[in-house]
Each structure stands twice: as C-alpha cells, then as structure tokens.
N, C-alpha and C positions, 0 to 999 in steps of 0.2 A: 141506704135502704135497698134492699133485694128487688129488683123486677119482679112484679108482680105477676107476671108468666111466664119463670123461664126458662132456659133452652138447653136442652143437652148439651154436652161440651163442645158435639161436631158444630151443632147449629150454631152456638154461642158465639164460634171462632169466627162465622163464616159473618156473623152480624157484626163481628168487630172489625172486619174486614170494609165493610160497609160504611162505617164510622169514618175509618183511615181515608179511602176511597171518598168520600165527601170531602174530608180536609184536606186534600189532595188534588179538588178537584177534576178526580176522575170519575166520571160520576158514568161511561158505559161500564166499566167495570163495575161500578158498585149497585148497578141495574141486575148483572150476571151475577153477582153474589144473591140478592134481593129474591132472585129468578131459581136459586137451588135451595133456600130456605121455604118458600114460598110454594115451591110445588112439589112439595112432600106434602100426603094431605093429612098430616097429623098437625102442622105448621101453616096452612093456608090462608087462617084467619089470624097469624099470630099481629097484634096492632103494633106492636113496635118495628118491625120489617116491616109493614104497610106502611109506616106514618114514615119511615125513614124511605122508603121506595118512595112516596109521592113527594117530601124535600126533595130527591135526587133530582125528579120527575121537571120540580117544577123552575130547578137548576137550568136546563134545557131548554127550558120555553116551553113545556107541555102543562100549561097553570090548569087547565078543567080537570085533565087526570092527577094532576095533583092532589087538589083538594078532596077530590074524591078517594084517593087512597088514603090522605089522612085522617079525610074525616071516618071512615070505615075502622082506619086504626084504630081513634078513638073513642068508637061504638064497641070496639071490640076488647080495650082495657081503658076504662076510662079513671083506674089508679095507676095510671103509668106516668111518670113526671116526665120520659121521655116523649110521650103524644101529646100533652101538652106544651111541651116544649118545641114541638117540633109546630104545633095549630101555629103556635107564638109567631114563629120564625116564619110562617107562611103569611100571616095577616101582618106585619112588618114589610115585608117586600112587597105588599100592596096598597103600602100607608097607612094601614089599619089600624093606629097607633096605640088607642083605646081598647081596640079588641085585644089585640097581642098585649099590653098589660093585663089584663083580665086573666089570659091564660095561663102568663107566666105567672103569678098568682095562685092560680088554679095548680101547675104543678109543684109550686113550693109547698102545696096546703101535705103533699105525698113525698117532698124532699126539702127539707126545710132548709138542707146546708151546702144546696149543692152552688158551685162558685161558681158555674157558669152560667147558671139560670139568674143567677143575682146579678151578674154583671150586666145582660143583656137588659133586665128590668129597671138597671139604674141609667144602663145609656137612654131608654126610653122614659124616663119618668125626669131627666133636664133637658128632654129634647121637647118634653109636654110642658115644660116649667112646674111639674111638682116636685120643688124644692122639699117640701116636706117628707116627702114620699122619700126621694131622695137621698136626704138626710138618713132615715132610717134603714136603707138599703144600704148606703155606706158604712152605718154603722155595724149590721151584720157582717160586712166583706173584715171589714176592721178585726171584728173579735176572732172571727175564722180565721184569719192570717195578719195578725199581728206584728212579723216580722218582715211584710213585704213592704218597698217603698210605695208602692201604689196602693197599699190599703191607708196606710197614714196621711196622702195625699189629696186623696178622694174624700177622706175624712175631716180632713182640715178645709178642703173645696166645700164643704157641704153646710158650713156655716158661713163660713166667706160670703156664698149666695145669699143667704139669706140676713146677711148683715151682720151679725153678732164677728164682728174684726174679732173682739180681746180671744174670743174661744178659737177661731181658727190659729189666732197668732201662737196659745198658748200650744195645741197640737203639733205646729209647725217647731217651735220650739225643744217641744218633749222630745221628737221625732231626731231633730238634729243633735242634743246631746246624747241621746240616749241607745240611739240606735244606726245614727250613720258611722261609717270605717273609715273612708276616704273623706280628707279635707280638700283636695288639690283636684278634684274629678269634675268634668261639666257637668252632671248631672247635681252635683252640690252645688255647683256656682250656679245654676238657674235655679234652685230650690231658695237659696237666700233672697234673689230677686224677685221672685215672687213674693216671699214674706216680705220684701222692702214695699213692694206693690200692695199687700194688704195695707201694710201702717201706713200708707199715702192713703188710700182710700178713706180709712177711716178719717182720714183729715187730722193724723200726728203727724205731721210734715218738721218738727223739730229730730221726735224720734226717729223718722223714717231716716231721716238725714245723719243722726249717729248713726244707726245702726249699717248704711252703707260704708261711713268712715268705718267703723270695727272691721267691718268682712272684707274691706276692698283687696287685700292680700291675695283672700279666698275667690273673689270673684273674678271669672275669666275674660269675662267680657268687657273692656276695660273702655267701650265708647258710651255702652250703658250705663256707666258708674259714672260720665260725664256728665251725659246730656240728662240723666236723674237728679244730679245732683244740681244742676242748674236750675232747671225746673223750681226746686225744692228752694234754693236763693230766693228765686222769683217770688213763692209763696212765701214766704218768712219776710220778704221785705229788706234781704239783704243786699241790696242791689251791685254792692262794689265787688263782692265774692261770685254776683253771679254776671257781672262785665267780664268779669278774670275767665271765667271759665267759657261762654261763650265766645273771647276772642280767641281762648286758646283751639278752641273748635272751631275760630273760621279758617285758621292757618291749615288745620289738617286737611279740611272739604272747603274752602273757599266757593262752592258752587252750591250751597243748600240754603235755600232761599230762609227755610225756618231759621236758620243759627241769625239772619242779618233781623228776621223779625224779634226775635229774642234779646239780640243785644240792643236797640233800638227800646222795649222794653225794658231794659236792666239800666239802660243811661237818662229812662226820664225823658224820654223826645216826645213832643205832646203837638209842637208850634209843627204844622208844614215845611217851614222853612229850615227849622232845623235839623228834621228828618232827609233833608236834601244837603245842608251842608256834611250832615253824617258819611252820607255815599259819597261827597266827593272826596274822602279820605280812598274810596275803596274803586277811583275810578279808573278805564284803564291807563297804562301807563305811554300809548300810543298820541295819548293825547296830550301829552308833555315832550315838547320837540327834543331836548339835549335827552331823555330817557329813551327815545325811540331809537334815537342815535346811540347812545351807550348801547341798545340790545344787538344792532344791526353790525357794529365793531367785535361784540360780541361773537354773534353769529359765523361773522365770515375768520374770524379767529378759529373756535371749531372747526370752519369747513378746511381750513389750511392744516392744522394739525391734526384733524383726522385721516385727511386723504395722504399726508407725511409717514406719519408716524402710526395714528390708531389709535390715539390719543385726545383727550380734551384739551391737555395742557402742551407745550412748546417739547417737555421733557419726555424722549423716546423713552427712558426707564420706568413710566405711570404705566399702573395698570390699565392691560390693551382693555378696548371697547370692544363690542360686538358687533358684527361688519353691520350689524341695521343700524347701525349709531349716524352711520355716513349718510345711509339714505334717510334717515328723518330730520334727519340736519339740511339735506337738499330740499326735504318738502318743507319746514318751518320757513326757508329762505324764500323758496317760490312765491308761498303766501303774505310774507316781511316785504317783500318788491313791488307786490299785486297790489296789497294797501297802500302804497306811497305812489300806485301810480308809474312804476318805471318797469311797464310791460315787456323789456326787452331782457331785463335781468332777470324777471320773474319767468320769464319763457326756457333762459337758459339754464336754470337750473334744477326748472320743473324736468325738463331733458334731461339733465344729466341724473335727476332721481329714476325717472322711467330705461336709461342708461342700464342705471345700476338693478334694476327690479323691474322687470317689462309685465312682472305679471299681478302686478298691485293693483286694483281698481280705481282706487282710491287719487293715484295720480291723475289719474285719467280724467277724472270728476273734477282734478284741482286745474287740470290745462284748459278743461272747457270755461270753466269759472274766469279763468284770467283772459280767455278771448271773448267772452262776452261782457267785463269788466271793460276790454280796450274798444268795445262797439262794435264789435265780430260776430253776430248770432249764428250765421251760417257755420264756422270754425267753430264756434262754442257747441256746436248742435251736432256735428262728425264727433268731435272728442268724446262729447255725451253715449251717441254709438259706439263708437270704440266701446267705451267702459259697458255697455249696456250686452254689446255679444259675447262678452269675457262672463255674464253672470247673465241670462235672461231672465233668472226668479227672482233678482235681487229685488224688493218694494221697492228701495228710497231710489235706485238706477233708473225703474221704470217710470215711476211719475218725475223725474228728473226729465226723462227722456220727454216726458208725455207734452211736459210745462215749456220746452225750451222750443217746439216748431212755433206758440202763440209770436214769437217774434217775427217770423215770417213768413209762412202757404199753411193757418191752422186746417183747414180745408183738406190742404191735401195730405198735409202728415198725420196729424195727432193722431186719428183713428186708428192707424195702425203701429203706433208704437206699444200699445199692450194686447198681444195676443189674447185670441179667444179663452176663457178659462182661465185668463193672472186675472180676477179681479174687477171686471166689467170693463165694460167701454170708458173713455173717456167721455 
C-alpha cells in the first residue's frame, strides 16, 4: 500500500535514509536526515518523519520527546501503517504489551501484508500467551512466505502450543518432504529433534522412539539421540535397552550425576541397600590397594618414558607427546603421593612440575594443599600467596587465600587477603 502522504523523490530518499540510519543504529544521523525533511515547511507536519524522528528520539533516551513526536505523527496521518507501527514499537519498550498490540492491529487494518508488522505482533501475542492470536498471525506469515523455513516453523509452533501434536507433526512433516534441500545440514538435524520433541510430548514415546531410530543418520547431534533415547526406554518400560544405553553414557561423562540416576532407574533399585551396593561397582579405584598400586607403577612408567624419550611407551619410534604431557604427569604424581601420605615424594615432583612450567597457578594451589595436608598451615599459606600474586582476580585463589589464615592469626590476615572491590570483605 502507497504512504498515504507521500514525498517527492528528494524527500523520499532522504526518509529512506532514515530507515537505514535506525537499522543501523545510527540514530545522530538519522536525526540530520529527520532535521532536512522536516524543515522544509511544505514537509513539517509530514507524520511519518515525526513518528520516525521520535523512534529515533526515543533510541537515545529522549522518551517525552519521543512520544511526542510520535504521537503528533499520528495526529497527522492517522492511515499511515508506518505511525502505527512505529506508537507499536514505542509502548513495547515500555512494556506496554497490550497497547502495542492494539496498534499493530490498528496498522494492519491500512497494511494487511506487511511482514514485519506481523512478525513483531506474533512475537508479542506468545510473549501475552495469546496462543490463538498467535496461531493466526503465523498463519498469515505462512501464506505470505510459504517458502521460508521460518514461516513453516512458526506454523507448526503455533499448534504445538496449543496442543493439537498430530497437526504440528503433520506440518513439520509436509515441511521436510516437501520443501527442505539439505539432509546432512544442522539446521535439519535440530528440525527433526524437535518433531522427536513434539511426538514425546504428545505421549507417543513408541513412535517418538522409531522415529529417532529412522533419522539418527540425519541427526547430528549424536548425545541427544542418546540420552532421548534413554529416556524413551525408561517410558516404554524397557528397562534392559535402557541400562545399555545409560551405561554406555557413564563411560563417556562418568561425572553426570543424572546418567547414575537413570541407570539406577533402569536396573529396578528400590531397597537402600542395593542402591549402595550399585555405587560400589563405581567406586574409586584408590580404595582398592593392589589398583592404587598398579596406577602409581603406572604413573612413574610415563614419567620415565616421557622425560626419555616423549613418549608414553618404552619405544622411542611412538608418537612424541606434547611437552605438557611431562608436566601433567608431574602434577597427577604430586597429587598420587599427597594421597598416600608420602609428603616427600609428593613435594618432589610438585617441584619438578613448577620446574618445568613456573608460571601455572595451578601448581602453586597443588604445593599448598600438600603442606597443609603434612600439618604446615603457615607453608600451605605462602604457597597459597604465591599462586594468589600470579592472579589477584582470580575468585577460587582469593577465597582459597581468604580460608587458609583461619589456621592461624584470622585476625590479623583474613581481612586483607581480598582487596577493596574483589568482592567484599571477608
């Protein structure tokens, strides 16, 4: 639809000018364009330069001159979809949620098809939960641009909401035979996921579950296809396909607390006691003397054929390691000696890690740990410094630092181990 006032070709240029300058966020600029349409006085009252001058306006933080030129605008072409559009965008940025629908409305009534008045009226009409509204807002973007992913999407979203799963599923469907090019692209492999996400929802946890098996080729995200499919065991009641799959997910993340609740779950542990004999399959291996022994044979085998050769193995022809090989083999050691208790070996080779790397902090944090392990708080409390001047922002250094005088003068230390400004007092 034609602007209902509008502008010579000079003036026209200099209002598109305006437009660009907004999305651009250059908004003195597009005050100086505003500023040569505007005082011409054939163009003084023109509302669409006013309503776009007071957005600019209210871009800046000038919100009373804003409103005021918008509203002027739209005293002064009140069939403009652009001063409606623009009231819209101003009672938005002031939460106005209800008004600015009302508006954008109000400029649809003078542009029925324009895309980007719809688009803003459907992000506001799920951010009000009018799903229905909604719905029919997606449905317009849909027929306007049938060939975009986002309109088929929104469209499919817009029943999803409001529950009807079979009709989103069927659009998500139409969508992927009919209109995507690429099988192998992430933006298909999350589009399947989500229709996996729909068919759970609805509570087909049989079909959700083929339907991952079919796509999983397609889908790229290959921990999601696990831990869904898990899931999906669990609901079905298949318990032995879904032990399988969560063990095979403790080996990958052995540290996610969920995957030990899951399988726990999938094996039927109900008694207390058996949820504890469970763990002792998974406990650590320090606690088993001849295994602590095998790691520490281990270990000092690496440190020999690293510091030889550059090697894991005995044979110079392996592929070399990367010189941090040596020093994290010297800190696993430090920490391997500190737990047994044999403070001397743990010292020596916490040394020869800081040796090799003097500017790691991390070492630093691991010598104080092993002098206050052997009853050294004073030692433990210098090293902790050490580590704390190499970083003074660092949080976990600082209240390390903060935590370790309570061992001996809290009085005189703690308060100043965190400057003014990191954080509060202790």
């Amino acid at each position: 639809m034609p602007p209902s006032n509008p502008l010579p070709p000079k003036e026209n240029a200099l209002f598109k000018r305006i437009l660009r300058c907004y999305e651009h966020k250059q908004y003195k600029n597009g005050l100086k364009f505003a500023k040569q349409i505007l005082s011409n006085p054939k163009f003084a009252e023109h509302g669409e330069t006013l309503a776009m001058k007071g957005l600019t306006l209210n871009c800046l933080g000038r919100k009373d001159e804003a409103y005021e030129y918008v509203r002027r605008g739209l005293r002064n072409d009140l069939k403009s979809p652009v001063c409606w559009h623009v009231y819209g965008l101003l009672q938005r940025s002031d939460k106005k949620y209800d008004e600015a629908i009302k508006c954008y409305r109000n400029a649809l009534k003078w542009e029925k098809e324009n895309i980007q008045i719809l688009r803003d009226l459907s992000l506001l009409q799920i951010q009000m939960r009018d799903l229905e509204g909604y719905k029919d807002t997606r449905y317009q973007l849909f027929m306007l641009r049938p060939t975009q992913r986002a309109s088929w999407i929104g469209f499919a979203m817009s029943y999803h909401l409001l529950g009807d799963y079979e009709m989103a599923i069927s659009i998500l469907d139409a969508f992927r035979t009919n209109q995507m090019k690429g099988t192998d692209d992430y933006e298909h492999s999350e589009l399947l996921l989500y229709q996996n996400m729909v068919l759970a929802e609805s509570g087909q946890y049989e079909r959700a579950l083929q339907h991952l098996q079919k796509f999983s080729s397609q889908i790229l995200d290959k921990l999601s296809i696990k831990e869904t499919s898990g899931e999906y065991y669990l609901k079905l009641k298949r318990f032995k396909e879904a032990e399988s799959v969560y063990e095979d997910l403790l080996k990958r993340n052995p540290e996610n607390v969920m995957y030990y609740q899951k399988l726990i779950e999938a094996k039927q542990l109900v008694d207390p006691d058996e949820k504890v004999a469970f763990f002792e399959v998974y406990k650590s291996l320090y606690a088993v003397e001849n295994k602590a022994e095998t790691i520490e044979k281990l270990i000092l085998q690496y440190l020999e054929n690293l510091a030889k050769n550059g090697t894991f193995g005995p044979d110079p022809s392996e592929v070399k390691q990367p010189a941090s090989a040596l020093l994290w083999a010297y800190y696993y050691a430090a920490q391997h000696f500190d737990y047994k208790k044999d403070t001397d070996r743990a010292l020596q080779y916490i040394d020869a890690a800081i040796d090799h790397t003097p500017t790691l902090i991390e070492l630093f944090i691991v010598k104080g740990r092993i002098y206050k392990h052997a009853g050294d708080p004073v030692s433990a409390y210098q090293w902790l410094e050490e580590a704390q001047a190499m970083d003074t922002a660092d949080r976990y250094v600082n209240s390390k630092c903060a935590r370790s005088p309570s061992d001996r003068e809290p009085e005189r230390d703690a308060v100043h181990v965190v400057p003014d400004g990191g954080g509060g007092r202790v």
